[in-house]
C-alpha positions as CSV (number, residue, x, y, z in Angstrom):
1,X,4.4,19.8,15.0
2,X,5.2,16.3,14.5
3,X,2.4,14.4,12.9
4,X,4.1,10.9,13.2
5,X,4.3,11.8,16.7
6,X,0.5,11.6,17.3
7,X,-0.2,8.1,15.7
8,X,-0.6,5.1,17.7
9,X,1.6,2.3,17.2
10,X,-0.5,0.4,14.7
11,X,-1.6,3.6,12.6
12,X,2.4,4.0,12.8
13,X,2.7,0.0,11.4
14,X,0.4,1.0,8.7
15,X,2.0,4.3,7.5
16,X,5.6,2.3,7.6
17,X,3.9,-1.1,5.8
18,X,2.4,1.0,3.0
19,X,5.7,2.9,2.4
20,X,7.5,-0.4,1.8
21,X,5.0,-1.9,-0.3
22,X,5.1,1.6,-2.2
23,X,8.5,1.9,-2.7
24,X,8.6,-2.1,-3.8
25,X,6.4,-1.0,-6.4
26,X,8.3,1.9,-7.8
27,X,11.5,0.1,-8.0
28,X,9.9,-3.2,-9.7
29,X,8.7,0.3,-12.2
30,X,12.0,1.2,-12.3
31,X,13.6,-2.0,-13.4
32,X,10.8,-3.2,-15.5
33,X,9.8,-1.7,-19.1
34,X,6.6,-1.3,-21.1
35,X,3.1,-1.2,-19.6
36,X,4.1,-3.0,-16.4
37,X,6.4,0.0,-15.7
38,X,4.0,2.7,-15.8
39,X,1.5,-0.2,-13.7
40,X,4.2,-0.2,-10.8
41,X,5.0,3.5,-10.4
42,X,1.0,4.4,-10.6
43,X,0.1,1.7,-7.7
44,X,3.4,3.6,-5.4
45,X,2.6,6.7,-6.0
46,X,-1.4,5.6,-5.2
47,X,-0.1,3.9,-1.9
48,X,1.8,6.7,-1.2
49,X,-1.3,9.8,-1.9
50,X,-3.8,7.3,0.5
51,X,-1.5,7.3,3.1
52,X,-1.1,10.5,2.7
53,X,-4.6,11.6,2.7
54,X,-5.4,8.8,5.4
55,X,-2.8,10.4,8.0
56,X,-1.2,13.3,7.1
57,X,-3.2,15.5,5.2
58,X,-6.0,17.6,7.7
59,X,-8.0,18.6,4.7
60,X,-9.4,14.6,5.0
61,X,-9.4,14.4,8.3
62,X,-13.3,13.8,8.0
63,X,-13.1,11.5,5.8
64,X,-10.3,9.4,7.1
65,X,-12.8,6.3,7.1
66,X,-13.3,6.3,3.9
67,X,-10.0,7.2,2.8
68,X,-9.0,3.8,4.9
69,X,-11.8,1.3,3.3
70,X,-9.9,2.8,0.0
71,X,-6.6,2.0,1.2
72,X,-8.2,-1.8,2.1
73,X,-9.5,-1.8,-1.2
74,X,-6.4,-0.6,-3.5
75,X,-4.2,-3.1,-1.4
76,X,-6.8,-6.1,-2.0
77,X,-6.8,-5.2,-5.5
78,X,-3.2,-5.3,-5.5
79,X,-2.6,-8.6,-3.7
80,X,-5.2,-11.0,-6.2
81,X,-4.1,-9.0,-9.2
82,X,-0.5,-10.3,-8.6
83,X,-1.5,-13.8,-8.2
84,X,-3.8,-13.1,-11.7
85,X,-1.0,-11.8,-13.4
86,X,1.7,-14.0,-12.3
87,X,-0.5,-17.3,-12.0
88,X,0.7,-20.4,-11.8
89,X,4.8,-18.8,-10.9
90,X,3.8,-16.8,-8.0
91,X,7.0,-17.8,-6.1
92,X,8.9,-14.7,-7.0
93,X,10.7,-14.1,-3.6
94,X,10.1,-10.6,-4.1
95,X,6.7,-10.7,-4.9
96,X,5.7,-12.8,-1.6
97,X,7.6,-10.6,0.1
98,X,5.1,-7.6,-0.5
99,X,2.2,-9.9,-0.7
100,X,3.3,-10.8,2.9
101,X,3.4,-6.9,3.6
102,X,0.1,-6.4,2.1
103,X,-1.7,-9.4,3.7
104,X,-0.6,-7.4,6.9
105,X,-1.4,-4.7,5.5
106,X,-4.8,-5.5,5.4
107,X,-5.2,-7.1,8.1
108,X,-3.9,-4.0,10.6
109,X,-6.2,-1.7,7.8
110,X,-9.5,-4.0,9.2
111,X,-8.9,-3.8,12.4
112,X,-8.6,-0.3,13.1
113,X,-11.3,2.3,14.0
């Protein structure tokens, strides 16, 4: 059976937001070296196992409010730790990009039940 088939349109929004801001992530960890490589891939894969456990794993399914506030959480972390690391040249077209896909991100994440 089809799980994507049973998720409403904004659940749907949210799996396909948090994909893009994961795979961002991995390739900025691809192309970049040192520490900041092994930061990017760690914060995709993470997007990548909450969504996971949020939609598409039954063995959460009781805990799939929690497993959202955690998703709010990792992507707040994420947005205000780009603008601490990257303060004051935050105009990385890239970067606003994903901060843009986080921001809704979030927003969708509050706002469902």
């Amino acid at each position: 059976m089809d799980m994507a088939a049973n998720l409403s349109g904004r659940q749907k929004a949210i799996a396909g937001l948090t994909v893009a801001t994961a795979l961002i992530h991995i390739v900025l960890g691809i192309m970049s070296g040192g520490m900041f490589m092994i930061i990017f891939l760690l914060n995709g894969i993470g997007y990548l196992a909450l969504l996971a456990g949020l939609y598409f794993l039954p063995q959460f399914a009781a805990q799939r409010s929690m497993v959202r506030w955690a998703l709010l959480a990792f992507t707040a972390v994420t947005f205000i730790l780009y603008f601490a690391f990257n303060w004051p040249n935050v105009w990385n077209p890239m970067g606003l990009v994903d901060k843009a896909i986080e921001l809704i991100l979030i927003i969708f994440l509050w706002q469902e039940n």
